[in-house]
N, CA, C and O atoms as a CHARMM CRD file, in Angstrom:
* protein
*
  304
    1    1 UNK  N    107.09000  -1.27500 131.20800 PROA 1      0.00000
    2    1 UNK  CA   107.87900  -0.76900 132.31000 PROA 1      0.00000
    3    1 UNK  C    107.72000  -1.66400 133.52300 PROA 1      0.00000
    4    1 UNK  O    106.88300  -2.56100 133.62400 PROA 1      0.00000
    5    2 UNK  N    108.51600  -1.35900 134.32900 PROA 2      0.00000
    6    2 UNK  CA   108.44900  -2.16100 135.82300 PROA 2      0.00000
    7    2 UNK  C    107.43000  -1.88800 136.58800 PROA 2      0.00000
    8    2 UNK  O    107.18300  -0.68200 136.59100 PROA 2      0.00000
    9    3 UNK  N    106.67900  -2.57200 137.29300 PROA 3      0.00000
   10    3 UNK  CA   106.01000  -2.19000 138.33900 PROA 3      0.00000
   11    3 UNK  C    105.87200  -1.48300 139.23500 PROA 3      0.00000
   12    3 UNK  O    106.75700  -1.71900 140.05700 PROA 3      0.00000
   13    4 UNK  N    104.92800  -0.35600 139.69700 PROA 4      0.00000
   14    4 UNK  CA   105.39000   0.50000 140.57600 PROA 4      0.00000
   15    4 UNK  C    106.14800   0.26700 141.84800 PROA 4      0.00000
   16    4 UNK  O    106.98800   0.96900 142.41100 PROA 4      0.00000
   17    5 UNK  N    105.64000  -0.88900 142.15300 PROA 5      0.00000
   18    5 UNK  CA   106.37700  -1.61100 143.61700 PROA 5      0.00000
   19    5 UNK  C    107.82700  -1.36100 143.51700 PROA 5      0.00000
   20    5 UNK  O    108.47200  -0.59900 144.23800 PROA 5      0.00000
   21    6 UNK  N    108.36900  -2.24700 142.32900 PROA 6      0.00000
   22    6 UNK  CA   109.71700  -2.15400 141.92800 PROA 6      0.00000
   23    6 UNK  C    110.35900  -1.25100 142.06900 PROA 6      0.00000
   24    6 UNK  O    111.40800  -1.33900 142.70800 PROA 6      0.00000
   25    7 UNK  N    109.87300   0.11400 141.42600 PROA 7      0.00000
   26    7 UNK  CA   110.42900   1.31900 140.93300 PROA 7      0.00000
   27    7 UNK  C    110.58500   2.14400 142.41900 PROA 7      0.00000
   28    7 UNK  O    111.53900   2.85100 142.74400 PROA 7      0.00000
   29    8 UNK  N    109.38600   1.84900 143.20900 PROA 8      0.00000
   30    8 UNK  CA   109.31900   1.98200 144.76300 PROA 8      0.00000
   31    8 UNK  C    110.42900   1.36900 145.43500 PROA 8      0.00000
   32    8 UNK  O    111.14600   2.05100 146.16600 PROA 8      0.00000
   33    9 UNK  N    110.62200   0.23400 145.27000 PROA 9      0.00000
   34    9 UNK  CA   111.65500  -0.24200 145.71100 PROA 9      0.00000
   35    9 UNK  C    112.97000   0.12500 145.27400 PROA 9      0.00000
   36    9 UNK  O    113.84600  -0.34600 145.99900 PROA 9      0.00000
   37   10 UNK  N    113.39800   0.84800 144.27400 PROA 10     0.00000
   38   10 UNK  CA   114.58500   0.60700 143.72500 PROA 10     0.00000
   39   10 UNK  C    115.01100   2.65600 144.49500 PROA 10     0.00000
   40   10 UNK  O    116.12800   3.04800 144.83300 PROA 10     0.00000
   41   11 UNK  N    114.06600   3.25300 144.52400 PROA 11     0.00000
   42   11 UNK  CA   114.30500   4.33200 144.78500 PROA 11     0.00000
   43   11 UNK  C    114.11500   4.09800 146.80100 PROA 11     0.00000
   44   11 UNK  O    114.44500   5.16100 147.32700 PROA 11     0.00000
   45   12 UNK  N    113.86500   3.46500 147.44000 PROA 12     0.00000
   46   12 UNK  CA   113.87700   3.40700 148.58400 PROA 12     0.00000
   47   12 UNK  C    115.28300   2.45700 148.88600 PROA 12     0.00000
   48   12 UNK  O    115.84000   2.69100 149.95900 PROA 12     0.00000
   49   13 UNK  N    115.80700   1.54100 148.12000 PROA 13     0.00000
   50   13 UNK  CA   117.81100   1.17300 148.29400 PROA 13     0.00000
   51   13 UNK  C    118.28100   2.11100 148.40500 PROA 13     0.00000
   52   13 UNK  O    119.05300   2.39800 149.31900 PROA 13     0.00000
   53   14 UNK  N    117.77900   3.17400 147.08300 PROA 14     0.00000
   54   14 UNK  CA   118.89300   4.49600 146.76400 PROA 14     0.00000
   55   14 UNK  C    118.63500   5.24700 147.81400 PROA 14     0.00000
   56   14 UNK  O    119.63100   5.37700 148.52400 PROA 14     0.00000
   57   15 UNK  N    117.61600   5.84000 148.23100 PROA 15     0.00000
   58   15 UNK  CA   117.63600   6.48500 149.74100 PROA 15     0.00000
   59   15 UNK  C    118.62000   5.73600 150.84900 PROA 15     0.00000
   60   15 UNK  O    119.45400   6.39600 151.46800 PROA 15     0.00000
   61   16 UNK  N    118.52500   4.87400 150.97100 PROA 16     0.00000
   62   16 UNK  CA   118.71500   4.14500 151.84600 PROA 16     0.00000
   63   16 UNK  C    120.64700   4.02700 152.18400 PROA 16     0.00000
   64   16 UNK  O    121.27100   4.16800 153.23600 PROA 16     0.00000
   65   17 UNK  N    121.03000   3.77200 151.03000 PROA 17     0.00000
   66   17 UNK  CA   122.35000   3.83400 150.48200 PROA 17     0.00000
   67   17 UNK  C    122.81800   5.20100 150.94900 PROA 17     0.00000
   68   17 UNK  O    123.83800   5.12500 151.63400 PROA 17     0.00000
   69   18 UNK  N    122.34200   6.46000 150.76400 PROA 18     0.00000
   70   18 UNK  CA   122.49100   7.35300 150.58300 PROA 18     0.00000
   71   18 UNK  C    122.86400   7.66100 152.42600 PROA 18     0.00000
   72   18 UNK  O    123.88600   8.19100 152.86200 PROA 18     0.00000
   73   19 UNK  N    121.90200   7.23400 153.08700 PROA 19     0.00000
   74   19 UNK  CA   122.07400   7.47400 154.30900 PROA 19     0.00000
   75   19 UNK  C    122.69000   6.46400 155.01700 PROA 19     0.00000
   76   19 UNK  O    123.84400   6.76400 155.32200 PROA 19     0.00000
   77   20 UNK  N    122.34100   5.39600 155.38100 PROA 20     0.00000
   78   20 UNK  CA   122.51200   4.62900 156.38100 PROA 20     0.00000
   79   20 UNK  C    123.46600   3.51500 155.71200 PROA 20     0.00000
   80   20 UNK  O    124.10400   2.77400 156.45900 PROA 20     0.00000
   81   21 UNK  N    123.56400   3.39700 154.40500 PROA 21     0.00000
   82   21 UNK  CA   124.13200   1.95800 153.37400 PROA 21     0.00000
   83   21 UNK  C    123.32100   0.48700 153.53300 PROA 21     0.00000
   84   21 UNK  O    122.33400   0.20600 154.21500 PROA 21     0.00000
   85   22 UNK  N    124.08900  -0.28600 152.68100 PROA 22     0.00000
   86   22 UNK  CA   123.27700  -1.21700 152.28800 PROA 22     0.00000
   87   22 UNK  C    123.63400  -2.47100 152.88300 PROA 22     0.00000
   88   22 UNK  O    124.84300  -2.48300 153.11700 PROA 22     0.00000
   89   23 UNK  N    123.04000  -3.56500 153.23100 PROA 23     0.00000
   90   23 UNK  CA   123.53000  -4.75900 153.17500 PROA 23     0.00000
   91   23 UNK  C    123.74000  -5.56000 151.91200 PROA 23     0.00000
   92   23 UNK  O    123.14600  -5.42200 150.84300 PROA 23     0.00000
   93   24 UNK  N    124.98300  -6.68600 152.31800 PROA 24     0.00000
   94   24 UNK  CA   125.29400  -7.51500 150.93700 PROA 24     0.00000
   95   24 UNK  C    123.71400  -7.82200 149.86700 PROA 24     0.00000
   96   24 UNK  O    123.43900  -7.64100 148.68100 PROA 24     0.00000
   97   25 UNK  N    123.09100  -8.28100 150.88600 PROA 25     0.00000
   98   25 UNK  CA   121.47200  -8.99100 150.18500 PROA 25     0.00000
   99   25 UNK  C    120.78100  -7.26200 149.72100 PROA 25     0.00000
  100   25 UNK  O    120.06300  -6.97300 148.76300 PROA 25     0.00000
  101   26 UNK  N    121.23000  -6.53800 150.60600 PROA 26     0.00000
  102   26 UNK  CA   120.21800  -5.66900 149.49300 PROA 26     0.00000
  103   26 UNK  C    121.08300  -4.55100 148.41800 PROA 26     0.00000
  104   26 UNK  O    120.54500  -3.77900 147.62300 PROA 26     0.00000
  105   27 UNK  N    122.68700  -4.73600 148.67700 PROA 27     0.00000
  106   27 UNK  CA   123.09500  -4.27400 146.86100 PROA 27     0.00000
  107   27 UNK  C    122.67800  -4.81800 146.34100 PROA 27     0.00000
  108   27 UNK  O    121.96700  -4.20900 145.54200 PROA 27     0.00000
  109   28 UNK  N    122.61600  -6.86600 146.15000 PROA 28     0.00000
  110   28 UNK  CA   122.21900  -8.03100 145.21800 PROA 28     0.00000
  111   28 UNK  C    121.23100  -7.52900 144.72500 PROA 28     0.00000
  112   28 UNK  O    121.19900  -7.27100 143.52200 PROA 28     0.00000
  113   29 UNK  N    120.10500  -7.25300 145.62900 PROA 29     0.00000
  114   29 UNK  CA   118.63700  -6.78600 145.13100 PROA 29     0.00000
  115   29 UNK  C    119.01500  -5.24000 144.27900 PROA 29     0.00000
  116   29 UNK  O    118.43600  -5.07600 143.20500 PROA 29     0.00000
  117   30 UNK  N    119.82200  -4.31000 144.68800 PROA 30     0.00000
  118   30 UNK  CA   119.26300  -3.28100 144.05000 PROA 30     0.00000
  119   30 UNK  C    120.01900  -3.51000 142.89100 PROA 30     0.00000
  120   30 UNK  O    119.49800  -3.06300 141.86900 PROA 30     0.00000
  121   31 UNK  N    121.29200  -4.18100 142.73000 PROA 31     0.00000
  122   31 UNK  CA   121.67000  -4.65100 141.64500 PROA 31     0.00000
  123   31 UNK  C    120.97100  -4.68300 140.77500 PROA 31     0.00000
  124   31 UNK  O    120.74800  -3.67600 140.10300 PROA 31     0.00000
  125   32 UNK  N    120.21000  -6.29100 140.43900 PROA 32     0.00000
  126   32 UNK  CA   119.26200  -6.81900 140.07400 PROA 32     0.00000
  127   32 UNK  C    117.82800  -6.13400 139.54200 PROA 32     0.00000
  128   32 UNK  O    117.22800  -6.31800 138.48300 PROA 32     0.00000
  129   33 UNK  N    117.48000  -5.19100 140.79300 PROA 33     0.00000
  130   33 UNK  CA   116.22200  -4.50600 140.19700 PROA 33     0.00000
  131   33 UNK  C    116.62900  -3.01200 139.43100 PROA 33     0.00000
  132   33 UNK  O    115.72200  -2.22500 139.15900 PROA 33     0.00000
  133   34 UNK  N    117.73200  -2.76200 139.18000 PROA 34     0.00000
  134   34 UNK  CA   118.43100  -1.49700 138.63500 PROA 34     0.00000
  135   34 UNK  C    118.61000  -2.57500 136.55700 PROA 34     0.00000
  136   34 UNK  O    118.38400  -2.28900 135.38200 PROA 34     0.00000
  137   35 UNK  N    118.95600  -3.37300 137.08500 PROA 35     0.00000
  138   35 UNK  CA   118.84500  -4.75200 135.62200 PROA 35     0.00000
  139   35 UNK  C    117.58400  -5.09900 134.91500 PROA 35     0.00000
  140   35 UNK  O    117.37500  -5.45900 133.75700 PROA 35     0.00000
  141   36 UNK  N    116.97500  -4.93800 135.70300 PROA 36     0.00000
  142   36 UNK  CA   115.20200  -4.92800 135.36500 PROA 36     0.00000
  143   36 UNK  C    114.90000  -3.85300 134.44700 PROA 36     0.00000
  144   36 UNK  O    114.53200  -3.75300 133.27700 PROA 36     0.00000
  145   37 UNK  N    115.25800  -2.91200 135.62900 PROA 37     0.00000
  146   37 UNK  CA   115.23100  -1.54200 134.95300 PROA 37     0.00000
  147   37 UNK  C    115.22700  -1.28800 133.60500 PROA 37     0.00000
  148   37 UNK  O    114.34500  -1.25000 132.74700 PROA 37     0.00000
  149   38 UNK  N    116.85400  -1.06000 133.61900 PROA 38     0.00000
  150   38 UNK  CA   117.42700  -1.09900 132.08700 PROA 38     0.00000
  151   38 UNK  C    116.51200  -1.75800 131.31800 PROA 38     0.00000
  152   38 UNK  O    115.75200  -1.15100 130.56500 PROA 38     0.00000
  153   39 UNK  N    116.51700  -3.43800 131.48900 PROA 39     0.00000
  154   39 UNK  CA   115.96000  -4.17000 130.51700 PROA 39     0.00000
  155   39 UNK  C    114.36200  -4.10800 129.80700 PROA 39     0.00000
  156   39 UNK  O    113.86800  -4.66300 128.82500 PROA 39     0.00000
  157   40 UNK  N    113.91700  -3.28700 130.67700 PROA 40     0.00000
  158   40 UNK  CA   112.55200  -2.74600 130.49500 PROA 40     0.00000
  159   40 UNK  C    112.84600  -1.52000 129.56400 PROA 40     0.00000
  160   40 UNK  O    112.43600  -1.45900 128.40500 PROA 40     0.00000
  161   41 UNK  N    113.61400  -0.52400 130.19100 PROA 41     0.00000
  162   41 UNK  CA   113.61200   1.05700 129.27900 PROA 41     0.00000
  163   41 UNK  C    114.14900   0.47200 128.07900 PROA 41     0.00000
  164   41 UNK  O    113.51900   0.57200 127.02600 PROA 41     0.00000
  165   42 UNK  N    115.14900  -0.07500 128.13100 PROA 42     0.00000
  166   42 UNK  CA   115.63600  -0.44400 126.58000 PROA 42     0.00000
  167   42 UNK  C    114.32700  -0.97400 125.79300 PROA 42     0.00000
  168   42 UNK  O    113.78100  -0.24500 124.96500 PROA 42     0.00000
  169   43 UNK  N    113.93400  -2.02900 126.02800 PROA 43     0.00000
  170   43 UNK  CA   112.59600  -2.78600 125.23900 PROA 43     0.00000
  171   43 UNK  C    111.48900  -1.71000 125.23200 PROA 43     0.00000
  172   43 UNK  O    110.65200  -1.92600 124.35500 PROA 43     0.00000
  173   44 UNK  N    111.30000  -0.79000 125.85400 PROA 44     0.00000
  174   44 UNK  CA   110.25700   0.25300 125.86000 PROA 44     0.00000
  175   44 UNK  C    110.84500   1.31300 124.48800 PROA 44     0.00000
  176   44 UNK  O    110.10300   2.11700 123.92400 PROA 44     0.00000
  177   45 UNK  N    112.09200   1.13300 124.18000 PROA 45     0.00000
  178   45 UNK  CA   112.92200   2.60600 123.14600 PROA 45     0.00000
  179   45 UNK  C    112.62100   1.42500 122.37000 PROA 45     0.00000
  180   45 UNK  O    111.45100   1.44100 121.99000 PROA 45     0.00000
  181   46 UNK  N    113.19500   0.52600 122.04700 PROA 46     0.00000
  182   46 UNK  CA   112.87200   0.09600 120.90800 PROA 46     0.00000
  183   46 UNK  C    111.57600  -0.37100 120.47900 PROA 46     0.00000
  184   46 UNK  O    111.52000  -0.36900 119.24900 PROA 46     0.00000
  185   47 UNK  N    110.40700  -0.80900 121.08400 PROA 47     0.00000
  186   47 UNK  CA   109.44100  -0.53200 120.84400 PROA 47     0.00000
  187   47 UNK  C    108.74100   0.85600 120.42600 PROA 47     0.00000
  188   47 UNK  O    107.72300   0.82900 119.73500 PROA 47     0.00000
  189   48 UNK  N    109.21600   1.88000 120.79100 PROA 48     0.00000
  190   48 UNK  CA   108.99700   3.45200 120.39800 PROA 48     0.00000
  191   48 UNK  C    109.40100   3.38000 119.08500 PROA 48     0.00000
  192   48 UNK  O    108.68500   3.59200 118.10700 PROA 48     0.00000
  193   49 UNK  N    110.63600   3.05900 119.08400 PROA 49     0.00000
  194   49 UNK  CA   111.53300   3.35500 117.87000 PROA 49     0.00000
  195   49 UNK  C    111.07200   2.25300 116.55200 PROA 49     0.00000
  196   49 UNK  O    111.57000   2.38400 115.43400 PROA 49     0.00000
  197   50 UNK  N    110.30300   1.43300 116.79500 PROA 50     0.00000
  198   50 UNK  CA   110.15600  -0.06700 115.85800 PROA 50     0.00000
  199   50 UNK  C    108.58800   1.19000 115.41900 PROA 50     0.00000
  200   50 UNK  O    108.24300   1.08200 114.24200 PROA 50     0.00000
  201   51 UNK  N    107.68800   2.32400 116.32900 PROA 51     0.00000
  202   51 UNK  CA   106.67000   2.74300 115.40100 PROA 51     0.00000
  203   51 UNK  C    106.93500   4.01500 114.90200 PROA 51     0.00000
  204   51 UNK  O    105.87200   4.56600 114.61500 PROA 51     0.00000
  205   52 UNK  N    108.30200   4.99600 114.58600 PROA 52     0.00000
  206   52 UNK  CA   108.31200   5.77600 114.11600 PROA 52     0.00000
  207   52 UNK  C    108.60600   5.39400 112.62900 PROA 52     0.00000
  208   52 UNK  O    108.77000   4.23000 112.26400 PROA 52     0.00000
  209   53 UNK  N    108.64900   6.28500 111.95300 PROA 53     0.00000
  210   53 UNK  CA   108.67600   6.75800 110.18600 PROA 53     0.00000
  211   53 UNK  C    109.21600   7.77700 109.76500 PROA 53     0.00000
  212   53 UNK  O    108.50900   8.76800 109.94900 PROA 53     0.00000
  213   54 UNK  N    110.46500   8.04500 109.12200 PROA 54     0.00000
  214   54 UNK  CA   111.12400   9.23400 109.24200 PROA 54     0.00000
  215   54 UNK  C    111.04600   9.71700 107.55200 PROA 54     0.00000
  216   54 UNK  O    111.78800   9.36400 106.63500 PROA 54     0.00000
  217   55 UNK  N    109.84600  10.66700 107.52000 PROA 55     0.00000
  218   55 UNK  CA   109.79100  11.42700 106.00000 PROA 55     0.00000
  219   55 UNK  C    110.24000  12.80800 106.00600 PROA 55     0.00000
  220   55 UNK  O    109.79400  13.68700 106.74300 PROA 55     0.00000
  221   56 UNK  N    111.22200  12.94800 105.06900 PROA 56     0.00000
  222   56 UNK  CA   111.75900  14.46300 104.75900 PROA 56     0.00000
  223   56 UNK  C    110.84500  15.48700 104.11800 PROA 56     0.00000
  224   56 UNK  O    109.70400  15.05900 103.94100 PROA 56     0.00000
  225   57 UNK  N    111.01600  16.48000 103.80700 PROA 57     0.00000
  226   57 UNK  CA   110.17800  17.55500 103.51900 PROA 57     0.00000
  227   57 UNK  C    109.59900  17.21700 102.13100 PROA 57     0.00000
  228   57 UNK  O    108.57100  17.77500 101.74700 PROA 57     0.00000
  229   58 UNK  N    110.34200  16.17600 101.26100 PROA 58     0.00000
  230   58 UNK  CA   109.19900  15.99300 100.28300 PROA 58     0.00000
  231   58 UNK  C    108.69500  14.81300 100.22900 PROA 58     0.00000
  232   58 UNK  O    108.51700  14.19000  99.18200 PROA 58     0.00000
  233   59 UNK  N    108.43900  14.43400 101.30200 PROA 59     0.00000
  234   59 UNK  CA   107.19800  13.43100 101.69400 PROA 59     0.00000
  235   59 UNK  C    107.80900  12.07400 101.66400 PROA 59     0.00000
  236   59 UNK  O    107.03400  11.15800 101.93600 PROA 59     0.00000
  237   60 UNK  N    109.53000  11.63300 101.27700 PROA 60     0.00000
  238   60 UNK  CA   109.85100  10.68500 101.04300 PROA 60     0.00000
  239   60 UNK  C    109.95600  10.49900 102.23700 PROA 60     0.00000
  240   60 UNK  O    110.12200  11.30900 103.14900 PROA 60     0.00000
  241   61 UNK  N    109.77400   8.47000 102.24900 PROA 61     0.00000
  242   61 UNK  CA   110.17800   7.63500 103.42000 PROA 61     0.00000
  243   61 UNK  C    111.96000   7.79400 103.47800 PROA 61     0.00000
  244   61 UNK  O    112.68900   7.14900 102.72400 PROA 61     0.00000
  245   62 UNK  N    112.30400   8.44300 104.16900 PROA 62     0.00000
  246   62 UNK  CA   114.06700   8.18500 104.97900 PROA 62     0.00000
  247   62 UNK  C    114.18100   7.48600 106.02000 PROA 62     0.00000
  248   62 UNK  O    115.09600   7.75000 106.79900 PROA 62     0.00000
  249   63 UNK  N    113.16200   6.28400 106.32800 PROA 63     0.00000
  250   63 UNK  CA   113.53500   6.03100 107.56500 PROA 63     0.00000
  251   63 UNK  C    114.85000   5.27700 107.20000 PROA 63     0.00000
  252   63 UNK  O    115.08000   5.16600 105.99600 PROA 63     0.00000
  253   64 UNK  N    115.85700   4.67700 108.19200 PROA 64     0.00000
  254   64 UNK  CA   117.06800   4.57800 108.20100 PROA 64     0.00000
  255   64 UNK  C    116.77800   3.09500 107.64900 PROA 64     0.00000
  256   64 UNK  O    115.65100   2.60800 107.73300 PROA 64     0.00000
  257   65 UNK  N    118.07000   2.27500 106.97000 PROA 65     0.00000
  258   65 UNK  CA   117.36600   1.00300 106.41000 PROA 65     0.00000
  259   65 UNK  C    117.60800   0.15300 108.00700 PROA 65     0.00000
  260   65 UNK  O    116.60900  -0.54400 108.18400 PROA 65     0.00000
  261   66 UNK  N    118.38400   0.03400 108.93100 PROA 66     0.00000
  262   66 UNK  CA   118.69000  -0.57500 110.03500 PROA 66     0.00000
  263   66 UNK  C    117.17200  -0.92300 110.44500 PROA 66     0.00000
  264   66 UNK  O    116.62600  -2.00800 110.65100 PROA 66     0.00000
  265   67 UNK  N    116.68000   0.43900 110.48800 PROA 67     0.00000
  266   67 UNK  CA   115.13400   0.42000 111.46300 PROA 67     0.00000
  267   67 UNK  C    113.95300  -0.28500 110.94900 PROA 67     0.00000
  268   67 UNK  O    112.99000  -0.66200 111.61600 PROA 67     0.00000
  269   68 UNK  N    114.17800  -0.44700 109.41100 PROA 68     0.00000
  270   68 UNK  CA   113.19800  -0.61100 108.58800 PROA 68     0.00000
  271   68 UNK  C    113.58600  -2.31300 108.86500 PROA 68     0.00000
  272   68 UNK  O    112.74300  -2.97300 109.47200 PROA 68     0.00000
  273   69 UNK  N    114.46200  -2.77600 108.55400 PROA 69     0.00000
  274   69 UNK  CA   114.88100  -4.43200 109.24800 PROA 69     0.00000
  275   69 UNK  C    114.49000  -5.04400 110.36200 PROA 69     0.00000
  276   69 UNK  O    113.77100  -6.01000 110.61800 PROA 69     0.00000
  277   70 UNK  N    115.08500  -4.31200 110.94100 PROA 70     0.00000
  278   70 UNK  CA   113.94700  -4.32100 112.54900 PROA 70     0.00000
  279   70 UNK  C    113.06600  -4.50500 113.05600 PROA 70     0.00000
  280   70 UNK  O    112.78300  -5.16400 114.05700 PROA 70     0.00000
  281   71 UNK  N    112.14000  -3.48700 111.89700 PROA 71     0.00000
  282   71 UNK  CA   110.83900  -3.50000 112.10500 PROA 71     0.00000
  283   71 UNK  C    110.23600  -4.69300 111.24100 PROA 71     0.00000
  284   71 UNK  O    109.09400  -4.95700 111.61800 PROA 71     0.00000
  285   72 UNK  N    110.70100  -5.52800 110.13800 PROA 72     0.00000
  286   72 UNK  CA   110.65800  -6.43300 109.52300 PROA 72     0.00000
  287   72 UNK  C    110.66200  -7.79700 110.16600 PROA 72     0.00000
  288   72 UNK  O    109.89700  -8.75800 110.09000 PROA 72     0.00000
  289   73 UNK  N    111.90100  -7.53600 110.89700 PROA 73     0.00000
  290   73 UNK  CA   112.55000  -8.60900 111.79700 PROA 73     0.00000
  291   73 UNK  C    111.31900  -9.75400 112.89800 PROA 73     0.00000
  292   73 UNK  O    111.11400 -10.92900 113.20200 PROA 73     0.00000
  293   74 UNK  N    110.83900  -8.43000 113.11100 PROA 74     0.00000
  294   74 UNK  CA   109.95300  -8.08800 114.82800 PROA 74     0.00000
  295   74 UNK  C    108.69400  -8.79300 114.02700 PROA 74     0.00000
  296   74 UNK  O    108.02000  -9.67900 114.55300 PROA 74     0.00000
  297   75 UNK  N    108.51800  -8.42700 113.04500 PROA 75     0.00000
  298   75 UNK  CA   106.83900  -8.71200 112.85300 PROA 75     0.00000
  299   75 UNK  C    107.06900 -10.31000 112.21100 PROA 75     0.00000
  300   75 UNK  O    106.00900 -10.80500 111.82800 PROA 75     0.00000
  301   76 UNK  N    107.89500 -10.90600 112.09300 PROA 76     0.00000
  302   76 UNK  CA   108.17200 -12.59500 111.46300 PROA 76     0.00000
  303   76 UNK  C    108.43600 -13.36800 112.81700 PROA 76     0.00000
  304   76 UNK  O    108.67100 -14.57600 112.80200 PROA 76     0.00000
């Protein structure tokens, strides 16, 4: 995940926006650190998602074959 600073920062634009608005340089920035963002939560789900295992009630592996590639993919 992002740094708390960041996350500090990205919620003090949005205040900020909210009341008073933004300058050009600091949409750029909240732009940008809203891009971070994303790019962190996404890589954080798929890292979640690269350690689950999906077994049905009789103990078989179902994980999906997509995930199972993936997880193949990641470890080469």
């Amino acid at each position: 995940m992002l740094p708390a600073e960041k996350i500090a920062r990205i919620n003090e634009l949005a205040k900020k926006a909210k009341t008073i608005g933004l300058t050009e340089a600091e949409r750029a920035e909240q732009t940008e650190l809203r891009t971070q963002y994303v790019r962190a939560f996404r890589q954080a789900m798929v890292d979640t998602l690269h350690s689950v295992t999906v077994i049905d009630a009789n103990g078989n592996d179902v994980t999906p074959k997509k995930l199972k590639e993936s997880k193949k993919n990641r470890l080469h």
